[in-house]
C-alpha positions as CSV (number, residue, x, y, z in Angstrom):
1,X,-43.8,-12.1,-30.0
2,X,-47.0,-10.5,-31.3
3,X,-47.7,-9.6,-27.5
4,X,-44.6,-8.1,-26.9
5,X,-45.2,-5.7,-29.9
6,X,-48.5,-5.0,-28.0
7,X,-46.7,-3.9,-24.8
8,X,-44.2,-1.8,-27.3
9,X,-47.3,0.1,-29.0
10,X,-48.8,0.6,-25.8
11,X,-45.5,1.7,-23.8
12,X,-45.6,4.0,-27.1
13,X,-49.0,5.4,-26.5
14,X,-48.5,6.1,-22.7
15,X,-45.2,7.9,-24.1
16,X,-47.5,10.2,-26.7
17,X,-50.1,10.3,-24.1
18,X,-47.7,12.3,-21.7
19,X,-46.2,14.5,-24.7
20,X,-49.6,15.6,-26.8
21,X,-52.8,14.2,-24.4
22,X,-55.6,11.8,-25.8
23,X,-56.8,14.3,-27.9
24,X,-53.9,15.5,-30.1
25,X,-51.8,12.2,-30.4
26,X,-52.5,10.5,-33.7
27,X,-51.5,7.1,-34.9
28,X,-48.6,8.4,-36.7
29,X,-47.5,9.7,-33.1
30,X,-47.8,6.3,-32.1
31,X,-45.4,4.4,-35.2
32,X,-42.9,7.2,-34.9
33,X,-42.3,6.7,-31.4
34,X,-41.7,3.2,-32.3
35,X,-40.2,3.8,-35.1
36,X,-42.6,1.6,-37.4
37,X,-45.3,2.4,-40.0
38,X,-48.6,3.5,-39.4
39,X,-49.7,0.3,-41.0
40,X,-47.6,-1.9,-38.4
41,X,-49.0,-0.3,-35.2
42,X,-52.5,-1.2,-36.9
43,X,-51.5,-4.7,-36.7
44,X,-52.0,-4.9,-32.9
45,X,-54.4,-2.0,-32.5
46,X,-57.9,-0.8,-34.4
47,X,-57.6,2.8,-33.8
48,X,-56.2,5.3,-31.7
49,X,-59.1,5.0,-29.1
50,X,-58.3,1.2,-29.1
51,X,-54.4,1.9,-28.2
52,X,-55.8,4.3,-25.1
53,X,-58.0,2.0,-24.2
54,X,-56.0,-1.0,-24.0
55,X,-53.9,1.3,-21.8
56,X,-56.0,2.3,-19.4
57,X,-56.8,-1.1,-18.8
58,X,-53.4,-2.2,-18.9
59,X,-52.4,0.1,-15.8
60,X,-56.0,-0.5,-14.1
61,X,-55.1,-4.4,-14.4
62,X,-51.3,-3.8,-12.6
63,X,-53.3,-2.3,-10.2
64,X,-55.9,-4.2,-9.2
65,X,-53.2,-7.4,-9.2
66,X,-51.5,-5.6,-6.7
67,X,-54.6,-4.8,-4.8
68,X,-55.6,-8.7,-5.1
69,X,-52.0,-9.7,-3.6
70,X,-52.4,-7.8,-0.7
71,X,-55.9,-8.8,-0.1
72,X,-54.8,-12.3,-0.4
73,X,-51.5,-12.2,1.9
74,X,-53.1,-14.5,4.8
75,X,-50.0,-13.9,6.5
76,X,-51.0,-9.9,6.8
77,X,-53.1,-8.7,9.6
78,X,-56.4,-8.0,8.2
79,X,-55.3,-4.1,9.0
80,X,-52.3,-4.1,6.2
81,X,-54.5,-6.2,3.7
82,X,-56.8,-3.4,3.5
83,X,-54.0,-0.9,3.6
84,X,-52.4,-2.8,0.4
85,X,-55.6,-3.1,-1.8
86,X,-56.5,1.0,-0.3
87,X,-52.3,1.6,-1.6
88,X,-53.1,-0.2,-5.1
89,X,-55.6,2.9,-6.1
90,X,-53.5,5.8,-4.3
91,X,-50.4,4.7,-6.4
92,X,-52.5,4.4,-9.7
93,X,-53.5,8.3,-9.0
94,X,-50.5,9.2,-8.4
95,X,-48.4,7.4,-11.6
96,X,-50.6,8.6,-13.4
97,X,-50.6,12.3,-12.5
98,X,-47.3,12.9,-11.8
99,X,-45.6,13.0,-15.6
100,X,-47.6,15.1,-17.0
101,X,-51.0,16.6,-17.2
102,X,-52.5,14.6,-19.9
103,X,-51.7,11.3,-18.6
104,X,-54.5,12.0,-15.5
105,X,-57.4,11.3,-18.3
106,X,-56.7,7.7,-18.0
107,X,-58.5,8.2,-14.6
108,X,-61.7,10.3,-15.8
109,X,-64.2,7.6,-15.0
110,X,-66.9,10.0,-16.8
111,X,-64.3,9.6,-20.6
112,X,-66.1,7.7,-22.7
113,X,-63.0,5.5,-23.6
114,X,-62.0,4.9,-20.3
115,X,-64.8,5.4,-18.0
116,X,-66.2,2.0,-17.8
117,X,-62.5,0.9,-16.7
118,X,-62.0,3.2,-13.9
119,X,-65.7,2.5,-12.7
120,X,-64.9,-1.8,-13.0
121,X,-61.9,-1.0,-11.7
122,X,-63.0,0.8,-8.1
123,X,-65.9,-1.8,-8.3
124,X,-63.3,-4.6,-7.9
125,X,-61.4,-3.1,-5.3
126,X,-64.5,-2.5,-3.5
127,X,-65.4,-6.2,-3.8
128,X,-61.8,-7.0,-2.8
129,X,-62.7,-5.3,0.7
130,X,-65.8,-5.9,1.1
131,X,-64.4,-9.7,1.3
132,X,-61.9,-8.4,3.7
133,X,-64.2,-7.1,5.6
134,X,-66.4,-10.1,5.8
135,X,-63.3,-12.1,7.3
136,X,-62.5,-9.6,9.7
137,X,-65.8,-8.8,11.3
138,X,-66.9,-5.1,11.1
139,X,-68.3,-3.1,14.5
140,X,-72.1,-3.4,15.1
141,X,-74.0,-1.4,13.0
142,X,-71.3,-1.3,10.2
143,X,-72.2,-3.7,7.0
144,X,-69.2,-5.1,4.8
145,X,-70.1,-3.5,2.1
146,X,-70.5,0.0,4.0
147,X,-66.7,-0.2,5.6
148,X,-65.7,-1.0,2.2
149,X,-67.1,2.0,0.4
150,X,-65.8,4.2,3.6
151,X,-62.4,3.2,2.4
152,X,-63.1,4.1,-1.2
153,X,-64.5,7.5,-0.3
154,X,-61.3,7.4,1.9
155,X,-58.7,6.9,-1.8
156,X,-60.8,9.0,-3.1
157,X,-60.4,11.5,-0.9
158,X,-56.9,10.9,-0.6
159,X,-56.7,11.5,-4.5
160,X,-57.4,15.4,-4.3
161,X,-55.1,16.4,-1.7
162,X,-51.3,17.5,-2.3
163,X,-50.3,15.0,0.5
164,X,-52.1,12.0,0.2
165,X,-49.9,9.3,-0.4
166,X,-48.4,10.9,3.0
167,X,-51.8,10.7,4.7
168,X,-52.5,7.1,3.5
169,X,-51.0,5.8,6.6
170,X,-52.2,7.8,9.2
171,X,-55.8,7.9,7.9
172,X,-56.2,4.2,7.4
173,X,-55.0,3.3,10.8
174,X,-57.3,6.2,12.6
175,X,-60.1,4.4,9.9
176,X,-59.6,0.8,10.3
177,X,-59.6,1.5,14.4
178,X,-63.3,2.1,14.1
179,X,-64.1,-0.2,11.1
180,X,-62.6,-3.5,11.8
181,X,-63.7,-5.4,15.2
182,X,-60.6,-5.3,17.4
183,X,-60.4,-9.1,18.2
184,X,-60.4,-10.4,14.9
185,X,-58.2,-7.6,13.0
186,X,-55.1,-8.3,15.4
187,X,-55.3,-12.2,14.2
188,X,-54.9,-12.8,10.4
């Protein structure tokens, strides 16, 4: 029960977070959107700054579980495995700044409450690929670990354009065609 209430205060913050921002919501925000006391939202939460935090890492976690099941699908060409843990970050970005303009500071990895998630976060997902990567062979001259951080630099990119979730496709398959070693990508 007690972690149900958890997911209700956070579903609560998120829900203040995309009315008022980080800055102007206030605990009371947060028990009136439930529809509780200020005294019961402190039951699951220390502060206001705890409820965002736990938040950011609650949709940072979604994502990176989604990113580890399509790194993990052995039944997935190497190709689409990338593609899903590449996807995990793009759809992140985009869920978050599509309901309003406040919600995209859950992605500021320079915030003080939430930088240390984002950066964790992308450092998993780089990890994830640079596994894949590993497993798949990479061209001559191309580490793991430098194929993976291509494809971050590639999300990231991806991030800042009106289009990207459009150009994730595209992009990753002219990408992967010079990053993974043609042999070993077309078998799992």
């Amino acid at each position: 029960m007690g972690n149900d209430r958890l997911e209700e205060v956070l579903d609560a913050t998120y829900e203040c977070l995309t009315r008022y921002g980080v800055r102007r919501t206030t605990m009371d925000d947060i028990a009136t959107t439930m529809g509780v006391s200020r005294s019961a939202v402190y039951q699951y939460v220390r502060s206001k700054d705890d409820a965002f935090r736990q938040l950011a890492a609650r949709l940072h976690d979604q994502a990176l579980a989604r990113a580890r099941q399509a790194a993990a699908d052995q039944d997935a060409p190497y190709a689409d495995r990338v593609r899903g843990v590449l996807a995990a970050k793009l759809d992140l970005v985009l869920q978050l700044s599509g309901p309003s303009p406040h919600t995209a500071e859950l992605l500021d990895v320079k915030a003080r409450l939430f930088g240390g998630i984002c950066t964790a976060f992308t450092g998993d997902l780089r990890l994830l690929l640079i596994g894949l990567f590993r497993e798949a062979g990479t061209p001559d001259g191309v580490e793991p670990a430098e194929a993976a951080d291509i494809c971050v630099a590639l999300a990231v990119g991806l991030e800042s354009v009106l289009d990207g979730e459009r150009l994730l496709e595209p992009s990753i398959r002219a990408l992967l065609a010079g990053l993974l070693d043609p042999p070993l990508a077309a078998g799992r």
